[in-house]
N, C-alpha and C positions, 0 to 999 in steps of 0.2 A: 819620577821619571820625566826627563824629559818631553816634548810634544811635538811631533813633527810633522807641517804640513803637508798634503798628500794632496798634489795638484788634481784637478777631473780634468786634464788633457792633458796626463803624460807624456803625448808624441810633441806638444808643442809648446818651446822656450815664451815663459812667458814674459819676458823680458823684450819689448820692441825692436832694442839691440841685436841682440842676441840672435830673439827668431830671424830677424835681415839675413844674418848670416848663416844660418839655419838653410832657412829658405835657397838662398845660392848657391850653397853647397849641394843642395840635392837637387838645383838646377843642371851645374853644372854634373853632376855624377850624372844626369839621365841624359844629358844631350853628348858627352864623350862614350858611354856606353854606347849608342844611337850609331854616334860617328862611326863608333869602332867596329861596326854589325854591320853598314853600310860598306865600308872597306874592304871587311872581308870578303862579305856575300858579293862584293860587285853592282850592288841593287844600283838600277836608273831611274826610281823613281821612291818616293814613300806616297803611300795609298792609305788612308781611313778614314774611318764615319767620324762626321761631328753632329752633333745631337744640340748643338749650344748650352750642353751641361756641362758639369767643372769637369768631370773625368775627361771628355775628349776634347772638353778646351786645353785645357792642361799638356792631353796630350799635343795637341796643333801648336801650343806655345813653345813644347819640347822641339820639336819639329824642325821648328822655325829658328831656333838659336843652331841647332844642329847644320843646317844649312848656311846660318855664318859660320861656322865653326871649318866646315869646309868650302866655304869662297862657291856656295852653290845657289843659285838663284832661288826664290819664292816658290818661281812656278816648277821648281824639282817637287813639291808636295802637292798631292793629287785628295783635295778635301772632297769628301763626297757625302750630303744629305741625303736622307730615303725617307720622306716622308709617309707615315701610314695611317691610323684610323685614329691614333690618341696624340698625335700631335699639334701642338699647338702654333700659333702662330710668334708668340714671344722666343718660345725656342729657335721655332726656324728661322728667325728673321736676323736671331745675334748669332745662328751658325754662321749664315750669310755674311751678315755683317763683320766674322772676325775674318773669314775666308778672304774679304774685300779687302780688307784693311792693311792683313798682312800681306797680301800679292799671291797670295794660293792660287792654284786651279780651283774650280768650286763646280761641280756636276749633281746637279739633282734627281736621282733616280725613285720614282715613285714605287712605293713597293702595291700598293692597292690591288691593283689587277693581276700582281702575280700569286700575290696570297689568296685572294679568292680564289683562281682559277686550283691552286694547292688545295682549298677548302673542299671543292667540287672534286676534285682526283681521290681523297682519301674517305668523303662524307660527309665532309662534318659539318654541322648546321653553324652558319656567322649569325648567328642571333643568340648561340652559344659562348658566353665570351671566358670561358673555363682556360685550364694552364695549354687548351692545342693552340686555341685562339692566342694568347701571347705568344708563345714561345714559335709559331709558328712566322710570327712577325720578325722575331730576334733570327734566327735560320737563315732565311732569307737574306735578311739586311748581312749575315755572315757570308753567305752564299756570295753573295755580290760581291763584296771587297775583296776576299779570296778572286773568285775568276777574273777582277779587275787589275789587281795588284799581278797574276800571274801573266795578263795580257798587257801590262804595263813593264813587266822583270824588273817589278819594283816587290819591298817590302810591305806588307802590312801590318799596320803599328795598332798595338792591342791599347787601349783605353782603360781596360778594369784595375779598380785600387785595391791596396793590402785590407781592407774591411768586407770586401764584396767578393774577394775570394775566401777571407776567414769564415764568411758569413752563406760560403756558394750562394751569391745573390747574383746569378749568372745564369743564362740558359745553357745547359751540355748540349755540347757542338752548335754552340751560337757564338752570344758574344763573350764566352770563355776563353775561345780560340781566337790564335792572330800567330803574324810569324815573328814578330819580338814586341813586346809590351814594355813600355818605358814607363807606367803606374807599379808596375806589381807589387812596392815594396813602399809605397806612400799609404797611408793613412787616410782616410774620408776624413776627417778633421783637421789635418793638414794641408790637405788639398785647397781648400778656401783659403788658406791662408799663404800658399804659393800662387795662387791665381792673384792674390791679393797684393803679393810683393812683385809680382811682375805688371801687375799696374801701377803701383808706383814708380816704376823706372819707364813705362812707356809715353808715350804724346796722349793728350790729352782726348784724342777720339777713341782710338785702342781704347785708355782703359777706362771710359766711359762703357763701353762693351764690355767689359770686363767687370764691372761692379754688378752690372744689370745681372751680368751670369750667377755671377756668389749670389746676388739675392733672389734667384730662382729656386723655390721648391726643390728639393732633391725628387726625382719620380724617370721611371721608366717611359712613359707615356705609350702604355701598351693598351690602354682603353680608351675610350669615348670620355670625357670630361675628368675632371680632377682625377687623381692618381698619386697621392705622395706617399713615397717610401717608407719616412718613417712613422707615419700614422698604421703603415701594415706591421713593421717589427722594429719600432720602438727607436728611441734617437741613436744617432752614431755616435754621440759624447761617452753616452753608455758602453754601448758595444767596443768602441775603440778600449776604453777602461779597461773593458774585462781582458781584451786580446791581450792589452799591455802585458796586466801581473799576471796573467794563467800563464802566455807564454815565457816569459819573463825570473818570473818567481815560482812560477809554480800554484798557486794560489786556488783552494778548494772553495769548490761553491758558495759554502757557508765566508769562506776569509775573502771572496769576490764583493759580496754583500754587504759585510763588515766594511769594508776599505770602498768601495762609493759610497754608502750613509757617510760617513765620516770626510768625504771628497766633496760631495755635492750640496749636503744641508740642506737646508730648504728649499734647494735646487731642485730635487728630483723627491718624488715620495718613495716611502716605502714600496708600497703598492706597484708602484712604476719601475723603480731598480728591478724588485723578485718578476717583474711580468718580463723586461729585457733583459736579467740575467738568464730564464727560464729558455726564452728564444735561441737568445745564444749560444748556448750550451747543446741545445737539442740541433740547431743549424751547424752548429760546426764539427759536431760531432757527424753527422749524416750526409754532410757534404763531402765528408773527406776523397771522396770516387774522385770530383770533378780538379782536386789540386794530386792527387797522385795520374 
């Protein structure tokens, strides 16, 4: 029989060519999609959070082409940081720094004192740092873009990618919610690698901000000190894998397992695929509330 290689990042041509054109294809399908939301809805403004991670860089770059796309200025995009108790200052500094760069608005809204004062309203001890303590950060930071974007009659442009909703790695009625999401259908593994061709085409400061972002930890930054994502459930090279052939082919636990041993080799161990197939499977099935 034949032998047929079986890439470990199906969503991405691994061809340099190729992925280029990959990559601007699904630029352009998210900033015409974008355009086409804004026309409708009449919005005067686009409103969201940038965290200076790839999701909402990603999104702010969608944004941003959207804007030439209709002969609309910079400061039409309303970027807004909220910094809270697990953020760092690398983050906040390339949120800043893309906001600048591109000609955004850039409004820093501290969340600290509102979240406490929510701590004190419902009881809950801040030395507690359990899922009220996150999620109660994500809320808020939600809270605010909603009543900003509605005091703006602008849209609120959702950040989360096709992995973080397979994975409901999102808080309900946090940052699940937006009023159009121009991520939902991109990949965490793609993601880097659109952030990455869009620095390619930019000036040399852009995507100097741009590189800095891809080589930032993936992490929520919902605690005090370190915080990365896939140290809690496992790499997205993985997870992306399995979304592929489950949804894709169809492909049973046991044929999930099969087909990344035989993808990753020495790449990943056994031990490590069954611990991130196991995740996967239990998160995506249990998440299903927060995508219906």
């Amino acid at each position: 029989l034949k032998h047929f290689a079986i890439s470990p990042r199906p969503f991405v041509p691994s061809d340099e060519a190729a992925r280029s054109i990959r990559c601007h294809e699904i630029f352009s399908i998210q900033s015409a999609g974008l355009a086409k939301r804004i026309e409708h809805t009449g919005a005067k403004r686009l409103v969201l959070g940038i965290s200076g991670g790839l999701d909402s860089t990603l999104a702010l770059l969608v944004c941003a082409k959207t804007c030439d796309l209709l002969g609309l200025p910079p400061s039409f995009i309303c970027a807004v940081t909220m910094p809270g108790f697990g953020t760092t200052a690398r983050t906040k500094g390339n949120a800043e720094k893309l906001a600048e760069t591109l000609g955004t608005e850039l409004r820093t809204i501290r969340i600290d004192t509102s979240v406490e004062q929510h701590f004190r309203d419902i009881g809950h001890d801040p030395l507690n740092h359990n899922v009220v303590y996150e999620n109660s950060q994500a809320r808020e930071r939600t809270q605010i873009l909603m009543d900003l974007a509605n005091a703006e009659r602008g849209l609120l442009v959702g950040t989360g990618d096709l992995s973080e909703i397979a994975l409901g790695w999102s808080t309900f009625n946090g940052d699940h919610m937006s009023m159009y999401n121009v991520n939902c259908s991109v990949p965490k593994t793609l993601i880097r690698y659109l952030v990455d061709y869009y620095a390619s085409v930019s000036d040399a400061k852009l995507a100097a901000v741009l590189r800095d972002v891809i080589a930032t930890p993936v992490s929520p930054e919902l605690l005090p000190g370190a915080q990365h994502t896939e140290s809690l459930i496992g790499r997205y090279e993985l997870h992306d894998f399995f979304l592929y052939y489950f949804m894709k082919y169809g492909e049973t636990p046991d044929g999930l397992a099969a087909l990344a041993a035989e993808a990753f080799g020495v790449a990943a161990t056994p031990e490590e695929i069954d611990a991130a197939l196991k995740m996967f499977l239990e998160r995506f099935l249990a998440q299903q509330f927060k995508r219906n």
